[in-house]
N, CA, C and O of each residue as an XYZ file, in Angstrom:
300
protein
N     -70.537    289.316     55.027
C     -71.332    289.291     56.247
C     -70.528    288.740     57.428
O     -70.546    289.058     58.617
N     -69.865    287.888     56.806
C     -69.070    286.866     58.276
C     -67.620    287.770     58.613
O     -67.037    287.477     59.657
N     -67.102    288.741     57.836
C     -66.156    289.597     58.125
C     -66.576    290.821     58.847
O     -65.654    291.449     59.369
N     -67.623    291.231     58.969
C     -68.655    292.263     59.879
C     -68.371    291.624     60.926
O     -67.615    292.071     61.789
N     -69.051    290.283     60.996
C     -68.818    289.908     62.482
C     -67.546    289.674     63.113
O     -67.429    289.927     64.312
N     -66.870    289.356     62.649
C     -65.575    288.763     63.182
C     -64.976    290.485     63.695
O     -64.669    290.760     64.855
N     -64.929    291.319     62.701
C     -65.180    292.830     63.080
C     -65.605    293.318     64.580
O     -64.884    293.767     65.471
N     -66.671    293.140     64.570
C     -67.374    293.412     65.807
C     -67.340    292.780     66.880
O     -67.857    293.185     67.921
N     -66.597    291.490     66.724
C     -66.200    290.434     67.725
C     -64.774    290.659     68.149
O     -64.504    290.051     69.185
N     -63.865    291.303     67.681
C     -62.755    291.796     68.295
C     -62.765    293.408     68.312
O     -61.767    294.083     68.565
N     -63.710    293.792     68.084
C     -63.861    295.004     68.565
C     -64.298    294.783     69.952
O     -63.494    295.057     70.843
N     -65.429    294.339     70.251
C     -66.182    294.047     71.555
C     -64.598    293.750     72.593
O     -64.350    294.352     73.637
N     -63.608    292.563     71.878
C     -62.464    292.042     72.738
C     -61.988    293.414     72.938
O     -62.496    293.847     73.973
N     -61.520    293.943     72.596
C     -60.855    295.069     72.449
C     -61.151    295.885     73.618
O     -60.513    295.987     74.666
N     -62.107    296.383     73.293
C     -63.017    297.124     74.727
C     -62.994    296.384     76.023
O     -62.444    296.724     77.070
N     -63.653    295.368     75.779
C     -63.085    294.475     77.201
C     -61.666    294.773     77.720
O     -61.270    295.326     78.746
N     -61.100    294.281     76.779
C     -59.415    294.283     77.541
C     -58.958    295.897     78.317
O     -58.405    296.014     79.411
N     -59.484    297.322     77.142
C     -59.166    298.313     77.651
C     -59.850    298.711     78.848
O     -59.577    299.650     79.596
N     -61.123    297.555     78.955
C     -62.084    298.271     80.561
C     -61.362    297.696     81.731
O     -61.258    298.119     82.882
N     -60.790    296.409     81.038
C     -60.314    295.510     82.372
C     -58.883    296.059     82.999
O     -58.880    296.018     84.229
N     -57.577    296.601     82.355
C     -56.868    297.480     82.412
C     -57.091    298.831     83.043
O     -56.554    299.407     83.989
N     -57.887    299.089     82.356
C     -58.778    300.865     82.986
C     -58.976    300.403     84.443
O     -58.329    300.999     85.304
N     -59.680    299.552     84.756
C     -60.180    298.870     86.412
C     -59.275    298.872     87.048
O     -59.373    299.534     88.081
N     -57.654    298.000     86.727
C     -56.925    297.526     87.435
C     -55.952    298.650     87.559
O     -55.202    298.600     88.534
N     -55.825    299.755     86.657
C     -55.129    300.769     87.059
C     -55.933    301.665     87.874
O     -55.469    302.033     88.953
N     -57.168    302.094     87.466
C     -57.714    302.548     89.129
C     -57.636    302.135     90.282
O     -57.497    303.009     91.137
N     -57.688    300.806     90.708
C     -57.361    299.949     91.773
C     -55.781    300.440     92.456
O     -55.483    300.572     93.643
N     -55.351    300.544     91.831
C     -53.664    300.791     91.479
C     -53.524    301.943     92.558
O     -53.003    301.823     93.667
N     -54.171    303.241     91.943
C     -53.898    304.277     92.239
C     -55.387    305.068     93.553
O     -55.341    306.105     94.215
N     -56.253    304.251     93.471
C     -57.157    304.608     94.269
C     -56.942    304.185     95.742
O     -56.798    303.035     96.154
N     -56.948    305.234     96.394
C     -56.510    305.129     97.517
C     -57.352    303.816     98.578
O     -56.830    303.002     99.339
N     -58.681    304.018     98.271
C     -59.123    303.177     99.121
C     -58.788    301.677     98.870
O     -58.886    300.908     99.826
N     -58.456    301.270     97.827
C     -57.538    300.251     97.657
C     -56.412    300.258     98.509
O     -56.174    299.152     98.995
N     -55.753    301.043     98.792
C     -54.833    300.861     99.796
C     -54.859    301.166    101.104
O     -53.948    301.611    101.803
N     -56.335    300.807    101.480
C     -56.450    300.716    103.222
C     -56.218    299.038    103.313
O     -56.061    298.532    104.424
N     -56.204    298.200    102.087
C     -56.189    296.901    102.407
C     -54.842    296.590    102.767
O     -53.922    297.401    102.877
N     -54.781    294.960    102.998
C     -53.077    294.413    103.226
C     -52.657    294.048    101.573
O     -53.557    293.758    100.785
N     -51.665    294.079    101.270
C     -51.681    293.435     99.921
C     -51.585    292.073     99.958
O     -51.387    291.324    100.914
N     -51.812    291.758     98.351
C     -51.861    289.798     98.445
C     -50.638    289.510     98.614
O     -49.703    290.108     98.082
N     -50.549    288.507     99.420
C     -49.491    287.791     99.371
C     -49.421    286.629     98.777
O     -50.435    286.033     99.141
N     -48.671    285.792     97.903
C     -48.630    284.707     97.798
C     -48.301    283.846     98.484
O     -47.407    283.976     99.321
N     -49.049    282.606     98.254
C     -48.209    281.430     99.690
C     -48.254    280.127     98.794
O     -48.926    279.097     98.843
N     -47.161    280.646     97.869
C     -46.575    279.311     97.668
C     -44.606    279.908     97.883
O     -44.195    281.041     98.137
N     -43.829    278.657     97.660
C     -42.767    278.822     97.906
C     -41.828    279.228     99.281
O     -41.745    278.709    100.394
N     -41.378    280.027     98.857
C     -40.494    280.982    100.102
C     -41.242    281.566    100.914
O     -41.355    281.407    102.130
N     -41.840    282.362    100.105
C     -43.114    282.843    101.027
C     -43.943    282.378    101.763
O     -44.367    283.032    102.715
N     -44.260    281.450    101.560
C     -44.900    280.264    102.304
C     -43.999    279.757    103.621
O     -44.272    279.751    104.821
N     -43.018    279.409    103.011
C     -42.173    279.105    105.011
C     -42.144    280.212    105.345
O     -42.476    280.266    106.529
N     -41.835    281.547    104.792
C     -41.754    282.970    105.956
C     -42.411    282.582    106.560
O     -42.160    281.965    107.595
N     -43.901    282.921    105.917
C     -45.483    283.231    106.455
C     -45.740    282.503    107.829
O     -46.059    283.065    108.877
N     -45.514    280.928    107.607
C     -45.822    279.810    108.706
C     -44.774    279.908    109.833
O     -44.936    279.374    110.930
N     -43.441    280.790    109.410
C     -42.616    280.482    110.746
C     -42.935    282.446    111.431
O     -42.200    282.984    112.259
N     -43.601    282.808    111.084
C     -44.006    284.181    111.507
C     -45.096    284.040    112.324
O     -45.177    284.698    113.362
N     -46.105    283.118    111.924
C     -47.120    282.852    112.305
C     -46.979    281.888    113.214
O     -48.010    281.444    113.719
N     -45.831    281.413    113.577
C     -45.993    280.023    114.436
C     -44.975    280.969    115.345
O     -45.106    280.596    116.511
N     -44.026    282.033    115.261
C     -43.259    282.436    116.305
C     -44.497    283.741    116.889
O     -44.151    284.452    117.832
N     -45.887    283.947    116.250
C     -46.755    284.751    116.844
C     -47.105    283.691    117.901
O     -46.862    283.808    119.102
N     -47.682    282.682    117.334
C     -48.561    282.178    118.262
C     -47.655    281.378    119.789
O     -48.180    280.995    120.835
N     -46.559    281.349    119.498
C     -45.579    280.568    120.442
C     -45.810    282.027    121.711
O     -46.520    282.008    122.717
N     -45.204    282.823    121.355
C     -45.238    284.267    122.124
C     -46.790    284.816    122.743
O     -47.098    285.698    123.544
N     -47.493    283.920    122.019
C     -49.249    284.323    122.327
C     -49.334    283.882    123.917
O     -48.560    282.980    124.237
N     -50.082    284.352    124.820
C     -50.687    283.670    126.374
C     -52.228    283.629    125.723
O     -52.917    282.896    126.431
N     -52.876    284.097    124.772
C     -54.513    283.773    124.996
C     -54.360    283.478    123.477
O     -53.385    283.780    122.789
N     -55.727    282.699    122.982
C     -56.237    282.412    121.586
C     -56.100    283.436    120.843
O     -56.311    284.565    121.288
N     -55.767    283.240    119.732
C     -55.986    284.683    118.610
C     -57.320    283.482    117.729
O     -57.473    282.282    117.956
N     -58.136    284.409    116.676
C     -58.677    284.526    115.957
C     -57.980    284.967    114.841
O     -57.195    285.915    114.843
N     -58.310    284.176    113.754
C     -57.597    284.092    112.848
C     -58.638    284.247    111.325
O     -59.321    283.335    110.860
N     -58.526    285.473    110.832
C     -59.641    285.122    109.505
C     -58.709    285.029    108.542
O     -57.644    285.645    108.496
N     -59.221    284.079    107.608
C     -59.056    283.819    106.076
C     -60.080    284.158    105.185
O     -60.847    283.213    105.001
N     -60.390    285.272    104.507
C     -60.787    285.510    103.396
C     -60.949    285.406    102.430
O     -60.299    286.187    101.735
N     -61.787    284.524    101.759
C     -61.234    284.475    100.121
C     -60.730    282.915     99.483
O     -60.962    281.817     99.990
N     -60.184    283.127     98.567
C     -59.421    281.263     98.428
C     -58.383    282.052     97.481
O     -58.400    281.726     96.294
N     -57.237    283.326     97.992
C     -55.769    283.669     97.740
C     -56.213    284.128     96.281
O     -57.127    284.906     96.008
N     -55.292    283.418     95.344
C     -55.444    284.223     93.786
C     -56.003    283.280     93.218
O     -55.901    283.332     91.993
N     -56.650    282.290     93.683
C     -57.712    281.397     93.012
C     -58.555    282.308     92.405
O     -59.533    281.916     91.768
């Protein structure tokens, strides 16, 4: 009885993993996915680019920008 389940309990995993894959390769290739910006990470290197890009925008700025943040990154 307890080998049925354990059965059906990595079967269920199983499926999961192939839906969650299946998702992320549609994402991949679906276009409307790519009207977005992609993620960037902001740790490291990337992180000083980002801030000295963003600080030589705003130096060059004469009026306020608006600035959205979306989200909380790959949290």
């Amino acid at each position: 009885m307890i080998i049925w389940f354990f059965i059906v309990l990595q079967s269920l995993l199983i499926l999961a993993l192939i839906y969650i894959w299946a998702l992320i390769i549609y994402l991949f290739i679906s276009p409307k996915f790519r009207q977005y910006p992609p993620m960037v990470p902001s740790f490291g290197r990337q992180k000083k680019v980002m801030i000295d890009k963003i600080s030589a925008q705003l130096e060059n700025s004469h009026h306020p920008l608006n600035v959205l943040d979306p989200g909380c990154g790959i949290g």
